[in-house]
N, C-alpha and C positions, 0 to 999 in steps of 0.2 A: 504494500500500500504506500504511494507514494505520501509526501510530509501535507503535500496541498489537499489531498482528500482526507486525510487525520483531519483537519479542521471543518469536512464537510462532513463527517462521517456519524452522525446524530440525526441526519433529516434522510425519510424515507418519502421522493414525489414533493416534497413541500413541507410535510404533516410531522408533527411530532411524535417519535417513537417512544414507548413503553420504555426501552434503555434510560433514553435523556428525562426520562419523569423519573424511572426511579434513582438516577444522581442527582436529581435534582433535591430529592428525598435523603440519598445517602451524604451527600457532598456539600448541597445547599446552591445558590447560584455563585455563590463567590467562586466556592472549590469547582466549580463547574464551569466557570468564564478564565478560572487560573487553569484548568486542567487545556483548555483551546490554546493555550499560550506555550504547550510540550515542544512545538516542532520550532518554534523561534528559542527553546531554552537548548532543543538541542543544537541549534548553529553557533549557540556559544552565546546567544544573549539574555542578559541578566533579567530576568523578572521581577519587579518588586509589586508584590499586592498588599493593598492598603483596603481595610473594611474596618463597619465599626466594631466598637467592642462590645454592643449590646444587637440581641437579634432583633431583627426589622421582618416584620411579616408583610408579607404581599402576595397578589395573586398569582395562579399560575399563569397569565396570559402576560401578566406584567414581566415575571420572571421569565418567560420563554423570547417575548419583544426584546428583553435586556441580554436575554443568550444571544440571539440571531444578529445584535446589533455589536454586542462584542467578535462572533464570530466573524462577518465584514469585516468590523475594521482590524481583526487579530490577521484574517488573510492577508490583509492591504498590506501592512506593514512587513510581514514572511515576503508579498512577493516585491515589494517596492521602497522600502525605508531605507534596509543599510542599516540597522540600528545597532546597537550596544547597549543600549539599557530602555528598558521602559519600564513605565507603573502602571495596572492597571487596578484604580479606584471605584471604589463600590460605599456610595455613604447617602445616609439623609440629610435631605434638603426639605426646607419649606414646601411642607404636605406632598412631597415628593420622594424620588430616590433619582440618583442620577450615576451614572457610568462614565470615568475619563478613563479613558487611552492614552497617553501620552510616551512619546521616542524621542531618543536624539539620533535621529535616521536624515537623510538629506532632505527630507522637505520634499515642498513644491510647492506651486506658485497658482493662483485661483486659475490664469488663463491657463495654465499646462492642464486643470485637472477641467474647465471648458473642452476642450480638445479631447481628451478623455474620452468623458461623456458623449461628444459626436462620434467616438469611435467602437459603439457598441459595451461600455462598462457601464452596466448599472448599478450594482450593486449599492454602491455610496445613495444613489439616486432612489432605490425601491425602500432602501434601510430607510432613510429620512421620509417619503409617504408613507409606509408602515407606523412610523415616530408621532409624524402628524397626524393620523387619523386617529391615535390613542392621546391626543392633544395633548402631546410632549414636543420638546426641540431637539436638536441634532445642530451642534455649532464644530465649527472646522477651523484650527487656527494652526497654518504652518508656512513656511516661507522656505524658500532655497536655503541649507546647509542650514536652517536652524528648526528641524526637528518638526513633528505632527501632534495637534492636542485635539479626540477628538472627545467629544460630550453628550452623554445623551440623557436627558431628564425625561421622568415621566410622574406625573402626576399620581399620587394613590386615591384622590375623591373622586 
C-alpha cells in the first residue's frame, strides 16, 4: 500500500466505514487525525499534536467533517510542503472546536494555489463547501518559503 493511500484508507465510495467509527471510539479524533499524520512521520517529519486536557464531546458528523478535513490537508502537505515539522491542533473555541495544521514546508502563494484549482485539484475546494455547509470556516494562510497554517472551525450549536 502505497504512503498516499494510508491517508485514504478509512473511506469506502465516500461513506464512513465501521473501522474509522470504531477508532474513533478507541483512539478518539485527536489519536485519529494524529494517526493520518504516520506516513509524513515516516519521511522523517516531526509531528507535534496539541489537544486539550479536558474531553470535548461532539458529534459524530462533526468528528468525521474534522477527520476528512485533516485528512486533505494531512495529504496536501505529504504530497507538497517539504516540511520538517508540523503541529496538528485540536482545541475549543467559542461554542466551537477548531483544527490547525500548521508546517514549515515551502508555502505557496494564493495565485499558484488559483492555478491549482483550474487544474482539476479539489480537494482544498470540496473540504471548504463541506466546512460551509456545517457553517464553519476553512482559512489558509501561507506564502513562498514561509510555511502553510490551515484552520478549520466548526460550530457545536
Amino acid at each position: 500500500m502505497s504512503q498516499a493511500s494510508v491517508l485514504e484508507k478509512d473511506s469506502a465510495g465516500g461513506t464512513v466505514t465501521d473501522d474509522l467509527m470504531h477508532e474513533f471510539r478507541t483512539w478518539g479524533l485527536a489519536g485519529c487525525i494524529y494517526g493520518l499524520a504516520m506516513p509524513l512521520r515516516q519521511q522523517g517529519v516531526r509531528v507535534h499534536l496539541e489537544t486539550p486536557h479536558h474531553g470535548l464531546e461532539i458529534s459524530a458528523a462533526c468528528a468525521i467533517l474534522l477527520y476528512r478535513a485533516g485528512q486533505e490537508i494531512l495529504t496536501n502537505a505529504f504530497r507538497h510542503s517539504n516540511a520538517t515539522e508540523m503541529t496538528v491542533r485540536l482545541e475549543a473555541v467559542y461554542h466551537g472546536i477548531r483544527l490547525t495544521i500548521s508546517d514549515d514546508g515551502i508555502g505557496f502563494s494564493p495565485e499558484s494555489q488559483a492555478e491549482a484549482s483550474r487544474n482539476h485539484r479539489y480537494g482544498v475546494c470540496l473540504m471548504t463547501m463541506a466546512v460551509n455547509e456545517a457553517h464553519g470556516f476553512v482559512s489558509v494562510d501561507s506564502a513562498p518559503g514561509r510555511g502553510t497554517k490551515v484552520a478549520v472551525t466548526i460550530p457545536l450549536d
